[in-house]
C-alpha positions in Angstrom: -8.8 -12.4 6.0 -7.1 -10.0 3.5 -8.5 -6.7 3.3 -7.1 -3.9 0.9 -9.1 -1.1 1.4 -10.5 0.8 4.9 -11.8 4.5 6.2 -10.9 5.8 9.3 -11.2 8.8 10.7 -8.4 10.7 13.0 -8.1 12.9 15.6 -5.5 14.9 17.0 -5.2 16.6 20.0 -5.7 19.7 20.9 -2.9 22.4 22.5 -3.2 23.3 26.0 -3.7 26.5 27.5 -1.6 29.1 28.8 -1.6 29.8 32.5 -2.1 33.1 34.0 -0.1 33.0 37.4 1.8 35.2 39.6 4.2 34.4 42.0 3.1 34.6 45.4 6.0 33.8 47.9 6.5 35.2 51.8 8.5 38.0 52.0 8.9 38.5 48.2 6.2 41.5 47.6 6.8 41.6 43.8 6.6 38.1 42.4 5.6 39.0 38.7 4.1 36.6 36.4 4.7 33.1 36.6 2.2 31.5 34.2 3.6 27.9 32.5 2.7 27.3 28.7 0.5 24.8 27.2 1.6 21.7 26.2 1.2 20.5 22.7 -1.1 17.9 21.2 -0.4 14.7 19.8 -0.3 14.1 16.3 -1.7 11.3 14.7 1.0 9.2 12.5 0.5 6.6 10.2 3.5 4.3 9.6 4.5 1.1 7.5 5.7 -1.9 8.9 6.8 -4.7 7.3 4.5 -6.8 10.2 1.7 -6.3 8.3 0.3 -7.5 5.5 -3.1 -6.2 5.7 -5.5 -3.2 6.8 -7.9 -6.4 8.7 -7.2 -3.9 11.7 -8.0 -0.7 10.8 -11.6 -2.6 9.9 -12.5 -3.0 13.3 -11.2 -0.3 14.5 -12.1 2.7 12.3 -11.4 6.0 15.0 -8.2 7.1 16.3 -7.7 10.2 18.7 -4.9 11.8 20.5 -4.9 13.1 24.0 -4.9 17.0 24.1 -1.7 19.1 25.5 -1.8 19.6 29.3 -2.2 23.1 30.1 0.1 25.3 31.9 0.8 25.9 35.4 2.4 28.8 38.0 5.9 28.5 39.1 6.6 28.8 35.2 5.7 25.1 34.7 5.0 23.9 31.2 2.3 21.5 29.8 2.5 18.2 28.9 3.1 17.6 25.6 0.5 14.6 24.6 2.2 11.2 23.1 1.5 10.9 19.4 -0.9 8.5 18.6 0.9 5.8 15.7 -0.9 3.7 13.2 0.8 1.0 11.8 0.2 -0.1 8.3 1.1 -2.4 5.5 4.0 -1.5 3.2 2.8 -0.3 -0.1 -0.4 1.9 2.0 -1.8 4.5 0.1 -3.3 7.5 2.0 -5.3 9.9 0.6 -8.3 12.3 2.2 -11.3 10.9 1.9 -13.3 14.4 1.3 -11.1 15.6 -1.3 -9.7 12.3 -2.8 -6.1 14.1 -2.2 -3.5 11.2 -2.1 -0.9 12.8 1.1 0.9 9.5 1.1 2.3 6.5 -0.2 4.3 4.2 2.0 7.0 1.7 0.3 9.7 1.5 2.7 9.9 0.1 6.2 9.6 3.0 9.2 8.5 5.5 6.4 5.5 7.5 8.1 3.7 10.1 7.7 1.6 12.9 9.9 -2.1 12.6 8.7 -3.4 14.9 11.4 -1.5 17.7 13.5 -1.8 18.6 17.0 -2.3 22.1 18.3 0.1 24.5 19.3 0.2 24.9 23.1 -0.6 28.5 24.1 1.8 30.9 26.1 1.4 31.8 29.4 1.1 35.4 31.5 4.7 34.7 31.9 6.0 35.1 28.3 4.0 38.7 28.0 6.2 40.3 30.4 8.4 43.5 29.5 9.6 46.6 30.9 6.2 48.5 30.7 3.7 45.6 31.2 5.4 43.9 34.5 1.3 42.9 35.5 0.3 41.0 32.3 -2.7 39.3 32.6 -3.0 38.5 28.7 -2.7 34.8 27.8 -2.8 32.6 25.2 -5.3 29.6 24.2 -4.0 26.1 22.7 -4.7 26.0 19.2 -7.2 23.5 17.7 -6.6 20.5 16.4 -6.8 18.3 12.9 -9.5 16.3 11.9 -10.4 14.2 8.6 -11.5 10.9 7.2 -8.7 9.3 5.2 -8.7 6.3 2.6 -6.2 3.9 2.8 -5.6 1.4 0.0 -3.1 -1.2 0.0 -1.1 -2.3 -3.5 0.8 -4.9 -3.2 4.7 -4.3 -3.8 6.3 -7.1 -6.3 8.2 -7.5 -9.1 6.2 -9.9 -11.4 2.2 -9.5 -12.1 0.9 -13.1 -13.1 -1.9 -12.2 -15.4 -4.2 -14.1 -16.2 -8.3 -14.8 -16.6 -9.8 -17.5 -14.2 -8.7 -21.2 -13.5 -5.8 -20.0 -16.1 -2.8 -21.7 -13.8 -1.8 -18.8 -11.6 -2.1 -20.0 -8.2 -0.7 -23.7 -9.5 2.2 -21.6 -11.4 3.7 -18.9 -8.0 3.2 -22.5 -5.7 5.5 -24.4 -8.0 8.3 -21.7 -7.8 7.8 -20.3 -4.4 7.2 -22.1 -1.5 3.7 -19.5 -1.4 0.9 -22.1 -0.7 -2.1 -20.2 -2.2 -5.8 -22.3 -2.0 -5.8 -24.6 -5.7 -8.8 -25.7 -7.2 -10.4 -26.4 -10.4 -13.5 -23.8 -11.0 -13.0 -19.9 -11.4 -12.1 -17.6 -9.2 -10.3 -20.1 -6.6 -7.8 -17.1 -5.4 -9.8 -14.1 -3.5 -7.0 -12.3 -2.6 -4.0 -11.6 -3.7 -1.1 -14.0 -2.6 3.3 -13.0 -2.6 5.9 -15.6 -3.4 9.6 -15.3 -3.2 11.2 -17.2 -5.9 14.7 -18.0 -5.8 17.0 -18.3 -9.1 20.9 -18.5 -9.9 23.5 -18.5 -6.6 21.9 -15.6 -4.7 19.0 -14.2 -6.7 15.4 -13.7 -5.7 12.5 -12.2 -7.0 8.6 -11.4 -5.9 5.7 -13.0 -7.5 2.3 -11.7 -6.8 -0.4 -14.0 -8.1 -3.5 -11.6 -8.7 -7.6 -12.7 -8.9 -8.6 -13.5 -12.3 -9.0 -11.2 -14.6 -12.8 -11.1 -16.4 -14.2 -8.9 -19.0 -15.1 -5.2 -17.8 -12.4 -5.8 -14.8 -11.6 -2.1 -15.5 -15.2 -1.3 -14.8 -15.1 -3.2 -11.3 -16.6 -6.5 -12.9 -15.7 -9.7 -10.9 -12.6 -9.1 -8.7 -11.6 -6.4 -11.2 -10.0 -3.5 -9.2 -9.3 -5.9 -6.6 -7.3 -7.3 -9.3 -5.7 -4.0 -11.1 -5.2 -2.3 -8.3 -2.2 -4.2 -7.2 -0.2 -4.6 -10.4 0.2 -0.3 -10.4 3.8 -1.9 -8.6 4.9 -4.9 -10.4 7.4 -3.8 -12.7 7.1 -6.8 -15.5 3.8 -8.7 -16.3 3.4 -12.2 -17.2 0.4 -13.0 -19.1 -1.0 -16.5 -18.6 -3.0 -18.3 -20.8 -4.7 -21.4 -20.9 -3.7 -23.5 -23.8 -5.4 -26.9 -22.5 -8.4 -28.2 -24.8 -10.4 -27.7 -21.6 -10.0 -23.8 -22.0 -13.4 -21.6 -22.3 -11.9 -19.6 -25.1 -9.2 -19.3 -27.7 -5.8 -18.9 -26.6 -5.4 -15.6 -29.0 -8.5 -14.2 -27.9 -8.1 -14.9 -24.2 -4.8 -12.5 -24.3 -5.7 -9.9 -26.2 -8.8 -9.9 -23.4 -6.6 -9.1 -20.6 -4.6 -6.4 -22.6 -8.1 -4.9 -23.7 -8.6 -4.6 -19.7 -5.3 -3.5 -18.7 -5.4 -1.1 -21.1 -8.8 0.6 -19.9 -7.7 0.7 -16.5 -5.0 2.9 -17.2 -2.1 4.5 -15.4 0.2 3.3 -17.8 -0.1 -0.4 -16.9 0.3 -1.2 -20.8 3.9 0.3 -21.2 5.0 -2.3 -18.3 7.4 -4.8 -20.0 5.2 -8.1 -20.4 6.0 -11.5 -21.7 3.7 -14.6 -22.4 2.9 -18.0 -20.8 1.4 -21.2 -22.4 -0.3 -23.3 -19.4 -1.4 -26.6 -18.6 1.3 -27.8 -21.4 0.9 -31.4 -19.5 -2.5 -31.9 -20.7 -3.1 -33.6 -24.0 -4.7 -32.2 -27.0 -3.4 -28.8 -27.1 -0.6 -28.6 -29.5 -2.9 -27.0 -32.2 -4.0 -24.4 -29.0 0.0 -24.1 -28.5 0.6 -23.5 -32.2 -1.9 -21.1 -32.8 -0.4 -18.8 -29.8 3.0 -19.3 -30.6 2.3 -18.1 -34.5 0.2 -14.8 -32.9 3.6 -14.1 -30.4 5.7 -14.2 -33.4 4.3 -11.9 -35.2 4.3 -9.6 -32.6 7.4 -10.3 -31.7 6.7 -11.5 -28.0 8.2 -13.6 -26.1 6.3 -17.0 -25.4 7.3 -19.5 -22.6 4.9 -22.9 -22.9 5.1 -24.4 -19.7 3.6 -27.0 -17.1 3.4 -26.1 -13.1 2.5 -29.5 -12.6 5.1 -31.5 -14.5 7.3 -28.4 -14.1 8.2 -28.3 -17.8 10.0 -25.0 -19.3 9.6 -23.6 -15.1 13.5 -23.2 -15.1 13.7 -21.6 -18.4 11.2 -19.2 -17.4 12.3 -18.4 -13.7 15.6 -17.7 -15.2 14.4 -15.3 -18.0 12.2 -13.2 -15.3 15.2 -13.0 -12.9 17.2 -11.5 -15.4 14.8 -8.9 -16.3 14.3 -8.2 -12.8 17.9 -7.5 -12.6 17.9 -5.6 -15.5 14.6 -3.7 -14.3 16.2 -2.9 -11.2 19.6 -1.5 -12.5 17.6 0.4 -14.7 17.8 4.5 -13.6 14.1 5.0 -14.2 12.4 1.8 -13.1 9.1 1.4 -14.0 6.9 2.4 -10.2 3.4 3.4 -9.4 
């Protein structure tokens, strides 16, 4: 079960107390103050691995809490400082405060982590209030309190190419004939749920990421369908290819089925529409669709885009294609301001 998006709430732990203590030994009359410090509280840490490839966890378990410090003793003994309590995530985990919407995090690297709630201070004891006029001190100090919150955590998937494409359109068929990804294939809308990665391999030693994305529907932007589902994780992908169905089976017009998906990839904004893009003819093995083909090969022309007609089954034009994204990968990632999210 893929799941993208959880609540949980966190807990640290409180600092310990300060001892008040005095040393009480035979035949020593003036002990002074011996009172240990508090011990401080574990923190609560979120942290990516590259494990995971989902929050499914954080689901059934929603509260995390750290122990409190221990508090301190006589015979200047010190509380124990309480373990942190880590929470392992997903690369590509956003974290942001649930009350305030404030995003505090975003983890795209293996190990990176990130404190999302603070343990108290341990407080001092008797012992550290000594000095030359107060050799009795009584005075200690309380641990301080501890961090609280509800966080949201949202997962984008971290790839180079965004497939695109409105339902049944060929994606899943497309990232399992160039990846050895194995996503569920059928022939009615809406056959991929959740997002699936392929690795695609190209020249002597290249390799890319594929994500194939739910199908893309009219008001996606507004949540319609799978729509943020959907959105949400091509913020990372750094080129887009836009599928469309040119079969004579196809719901719609080929022009008007892609300038669909730009109208909703425009409206959901952060700058998805300045992402390099190209275009992708499917179903090419099916008869009856040259006029289809023609029509969206006149429209890419005169805008100047760059068309690839091409059949996952029969695997026509795949090469050509695999070997024009891997390039622009490379050239994306040589590129000193990348295109990210």
């Amino acid at each position: 079960m893929f799941v993208d998006e959880v609540r949980i709430f966190v807990k640290a732990g409180r600092g310990g107390d300060g001892a008040c203590s005095f040393r009480r030994e035979k035949y020593v009359p003036h002990g002074g103050p011996d009172g240990g410090d508090g011990g401080n509280g574990g923190n609560v840490v979120v942290a990516a691995s590259r494990r995971l490839t989902t929050l499914l966890d954080l689901r059934y378990q929603q509260h995390y809490k750290a122990k409190p410090g221990g508090p301190g003793k006589g015979s200047n003994r010190h509380g124990r400082t309480a373990p942190d309590v880590i929470i392992p995530v997903p690369i590509g985990t956003v974290i942001a405060d649930d009350t305030t919407g404030e995003v505090l995090a975003d983890l795209t690297a293996e190990g990176q982590s990130y404190i999302v709630a603070r343990g108290g201070r341990g407080g001092r004891g008797n012992a550290q209030f000594a000095t030359s006029t107060n050799r009795v001190p009584t005075q200690t100090e309380p641990g301080t309190a501890e961090e609280d919150r509800w966080l949201r955590l949202e997962l984008k998937l971290l790839a180079d190419i965004g497939l695109v494409g409105l339902p049944n359109a060929g994606k899943s068929t497309l990232i399992a004939a160039i990846s050895s990804a194995r996503p569920k294939i059928a022939d009615y809308p809406f056959t991929t749920l959740t997002p699936n990665l392929g690795v695609v391999r190209w020249g002597e030693d290249g390799s890319f990421v594929v994500a194939d994305i739910p199908g893309l529907i009219e008001g996606a932007h507004e949540g319609k369908g799978l729509g943020f589902q959907f959105l949400r994780h091509i913020e990372r992908t750094s080129f887009l290819l836009h599928l469309v169905d040119i079969s004579e089976w196809a719901p719609e017009d080929p022009v008007v089925s892609f300038e669909a998906m730009r109208k909703e990839v425009a409206a959901y904004g952060n700058n998805l529409t300045a992402r390099p893009f190209a275009v992708a003819g499917t179903k090419l093995d099916i008869s009856g669709n040259q006029e289809r083909l023609d029509q969206l090969r006149t429209y890419c022309k005169r805008r100047r885009l760059r068309l690839f007609p091409i059949s996952a089954v029969t695997r026509e034009g795949l090469d050509t294609l695999v070997s024009f994204l891997g390039k622009r990968v490379d050239a994306l990632r040589r590129a000193p301001c990348a295109t990210s999210s």
